[in-house]
N, C-alpha and C positions, 0 to 999 in steps of 0.2 A: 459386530464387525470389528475387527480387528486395526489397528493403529496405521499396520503397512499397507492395507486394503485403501483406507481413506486415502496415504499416500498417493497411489495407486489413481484414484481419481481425479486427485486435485493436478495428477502430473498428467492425466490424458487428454492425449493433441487433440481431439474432439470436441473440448471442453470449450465452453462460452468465453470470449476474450476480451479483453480493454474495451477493443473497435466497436465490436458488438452491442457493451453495454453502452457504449455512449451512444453511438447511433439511435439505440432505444430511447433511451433516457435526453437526450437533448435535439431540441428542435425550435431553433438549427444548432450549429456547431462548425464554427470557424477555427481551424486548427492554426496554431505558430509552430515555427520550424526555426530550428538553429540556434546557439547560445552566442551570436553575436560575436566570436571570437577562434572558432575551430571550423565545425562541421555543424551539421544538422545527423541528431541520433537516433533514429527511428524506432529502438527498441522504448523510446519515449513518444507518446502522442499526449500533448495538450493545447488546450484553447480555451475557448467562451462557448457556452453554451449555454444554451433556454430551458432549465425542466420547469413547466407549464408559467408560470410567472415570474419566475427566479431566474434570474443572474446567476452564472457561477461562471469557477475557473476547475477545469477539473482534467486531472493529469492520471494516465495511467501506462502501465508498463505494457508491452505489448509483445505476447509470451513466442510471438511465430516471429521475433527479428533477434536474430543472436540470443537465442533461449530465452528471451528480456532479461538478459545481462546487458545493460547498461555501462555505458562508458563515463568520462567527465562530465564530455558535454551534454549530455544527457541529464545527466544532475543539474548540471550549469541551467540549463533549457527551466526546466525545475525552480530554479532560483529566478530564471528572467518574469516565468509565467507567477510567482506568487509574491513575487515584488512587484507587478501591476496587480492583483486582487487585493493587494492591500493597498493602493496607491488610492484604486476605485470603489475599494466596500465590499470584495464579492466575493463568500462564502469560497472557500475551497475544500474540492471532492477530490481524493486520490485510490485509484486501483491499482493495487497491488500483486503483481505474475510476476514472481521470479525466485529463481536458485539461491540470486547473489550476482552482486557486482559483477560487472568484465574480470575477470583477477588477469590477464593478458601486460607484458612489459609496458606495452604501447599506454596503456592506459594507465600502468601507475608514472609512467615519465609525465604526463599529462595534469597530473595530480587526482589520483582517484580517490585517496583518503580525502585531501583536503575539502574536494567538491562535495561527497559524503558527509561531511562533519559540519560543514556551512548550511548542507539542508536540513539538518537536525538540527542547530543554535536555531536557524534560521524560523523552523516551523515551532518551534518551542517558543518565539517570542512573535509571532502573529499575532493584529489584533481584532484578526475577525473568526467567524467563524470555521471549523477545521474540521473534516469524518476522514477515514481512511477505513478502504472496505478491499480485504483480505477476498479478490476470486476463485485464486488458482495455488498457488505455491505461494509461501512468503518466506524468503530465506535471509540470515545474515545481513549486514549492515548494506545491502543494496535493497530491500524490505524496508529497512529501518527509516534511512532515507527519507521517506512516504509515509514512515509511519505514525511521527511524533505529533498525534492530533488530539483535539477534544474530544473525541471518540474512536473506536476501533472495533469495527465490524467481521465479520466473518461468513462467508456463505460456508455451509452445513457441512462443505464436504470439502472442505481449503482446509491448509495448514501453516502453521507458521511458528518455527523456531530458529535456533541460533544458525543449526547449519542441517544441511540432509541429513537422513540419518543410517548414510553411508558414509560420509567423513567422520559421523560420532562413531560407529564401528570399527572404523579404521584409527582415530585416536586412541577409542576408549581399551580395544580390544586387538588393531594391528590384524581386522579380519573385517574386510564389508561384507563377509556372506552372516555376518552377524544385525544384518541391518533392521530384520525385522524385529530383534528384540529392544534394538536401540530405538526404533520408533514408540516402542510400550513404552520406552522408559522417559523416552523426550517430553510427553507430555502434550505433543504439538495440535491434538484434534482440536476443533473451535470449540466441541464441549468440554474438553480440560481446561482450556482455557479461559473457558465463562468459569467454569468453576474454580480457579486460581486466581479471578480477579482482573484478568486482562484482557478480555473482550466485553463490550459493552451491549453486543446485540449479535444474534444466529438467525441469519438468513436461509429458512429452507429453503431446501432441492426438493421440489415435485412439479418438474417441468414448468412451473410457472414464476421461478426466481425473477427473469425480467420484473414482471408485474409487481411481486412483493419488497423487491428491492427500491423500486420507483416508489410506491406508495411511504417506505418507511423514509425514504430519504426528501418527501414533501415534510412529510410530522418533523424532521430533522430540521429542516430551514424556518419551516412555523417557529417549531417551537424555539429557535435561538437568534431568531427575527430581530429583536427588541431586546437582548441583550447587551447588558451595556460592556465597552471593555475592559475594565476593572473587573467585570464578574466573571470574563472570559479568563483572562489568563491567571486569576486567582483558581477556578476551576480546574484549568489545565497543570497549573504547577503543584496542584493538593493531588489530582490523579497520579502524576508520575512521582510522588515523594510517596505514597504510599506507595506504589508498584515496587520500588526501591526500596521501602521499609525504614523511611525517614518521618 
C-alpha cells in the first residue's frame, strides 16, 4: 500500500473518532467544558474517566468540529484539564485527529502559538504518567500540542507529520498535484515511524482496534503504576534528546 493510500484512510470521515474511543474505553466519563476564560472548544473533548479500575484524564481531538482544528482555547482547556491530573495523580491519555491548529486571524489574536507552546513545556514537565495515541490524522504543531508524552502510539492506518503532504508539495515543488510523492517521501506511516524511532507501539486495524487498544492501554497504566517521578521524566526527557539527536 502506498503512503497516499494510508493518507487516504487515516483522513476518511467514516473513520473511529475521539467520542467513540472514549465512550469505549471509559466508563463512566465526565466531560469539562471551557478554558475558564474565552469559550468552551469543542473541537476539544476532555474529562475523567474510568478504564476498568483506573483513573484517568484523557483529552482528545474531535475530528467532526472544525476539522479538529482547535482554537486557543481548546489548548487552554488542555492545560485546565492536566493541571488537575497532575494536581490528583491521574495518568493522562490523549487522542490525536487533526490537520493542524485553527490557523484563522481570530485565533492567532487569541494567542494560538502561545497556547500551543504552553502545552508542549507544559506536557514535557508532568509528573505523572503521559501516552498519546495517534487515531486519525496527526498534523503540525496542533498534533504536537498532545503529543509530548512518555509514549506515542499509533493505530495502523494514522499518520503523523509535520504538515500534509499537500503543503509539502506546494512548498517543496509549488505543485499539490505532486502530493502523492511528497507523502513517500514524508515518511508519515506509523510503520516509518516505528522504524525511525518515534512511535512506541502500532495499533492494528482489523476491526477490532477498540478492543486491542483498550487491552494495551490497561498493560500501559500496570506497567507505569508504581513509577516513581524521577524515573518519569528522566525517561521522558532521554526519549525526546534522542528523538533530537542530543
Amino acid at each position: 500500500m502506498e503512503a497516499i493510500d494510508i493518507v487516504r484512510k487515516a483522513r476518511n470521515p467514516n473513520r473511529l473518532k475521539s467520542k467513540d474511543y472514549i465512550k469505549y474505553l471509559c466508563k463512566p466519563f465526565v466531560e469539562f467544558h471551557g478554558d475558564r476564560l474565552y469559550s468552551d472548544d469543542k473541537a476539544i473533548v476532555a474529562g475523567i474517566g474510568m478504564i476498568d479500575e483506573h483513573s484517568v484524564v484523557i483529552i482528545g481531538q474531535q475530528k467532526d468540529c472544525n476539522f479538529g482544528m482547535s482554537n486557543p482555547e481548546g489548548y487552554r482547556k488542555v492545560l485546565r484539564l492536566i493541571d488537575y491530573a497532575q494536581k490528583y495523580k491521574m495518568p493522562v491519555i490523549t487522542l490525536i485527529d487533526t490537520p493542524g491548529a485553527d490557523c484563522g486571524i481570530e485565533a492567532e489574536q487569541r494567542g494560538q502559538s502561545g497556547a500551543i507552546a504552553n502545552c508542549i513545556y507544559k506536557f514535557s514537565q508532568l509528573k505523572i504518567p503521559t501516552l498519546s495515541i495517534v487515531i486519525g490524522e496527526g498534523g503540525s504543531g496542533g498534533a504536537l500540542a498532545l503529543g509530548v508524552t512518555d509514549e506515542l502510539w499509533m493505530l495502523e492506518n494514522s499518520v503523523y507529520s509535520i504538515l500534509s503532504p499537500e503543503g509539502f508539495a506546494s512548498i517543496l515543488w509549488r505543485d499539490t498535484n505532486k502530493k502523492d510523492e511528497a507523502a513517500k517521501l514524508m515518511r508519515l506511516t506509523s510503520q516509518e515511524l516505528m522504524e525511525d524511532g518515534f512511535v512506541d507501539n502500532i495499533i492494528r486495524e482489523d476491526g477490532g482496534e477498540l478492543y486491542h487498544l483498550k487491552n494495551e492501554i490497561l498493560k500501559f497504566l500496570e506497567k507505569n503504576y508504581l513509577i516513581s517521578t524521577d524515573k518519569i521524566l528522566k525517561k521522558r526527557h532521554s526519549k525526546y534528546r534522542k528523538i533530537l539527536g542530543g
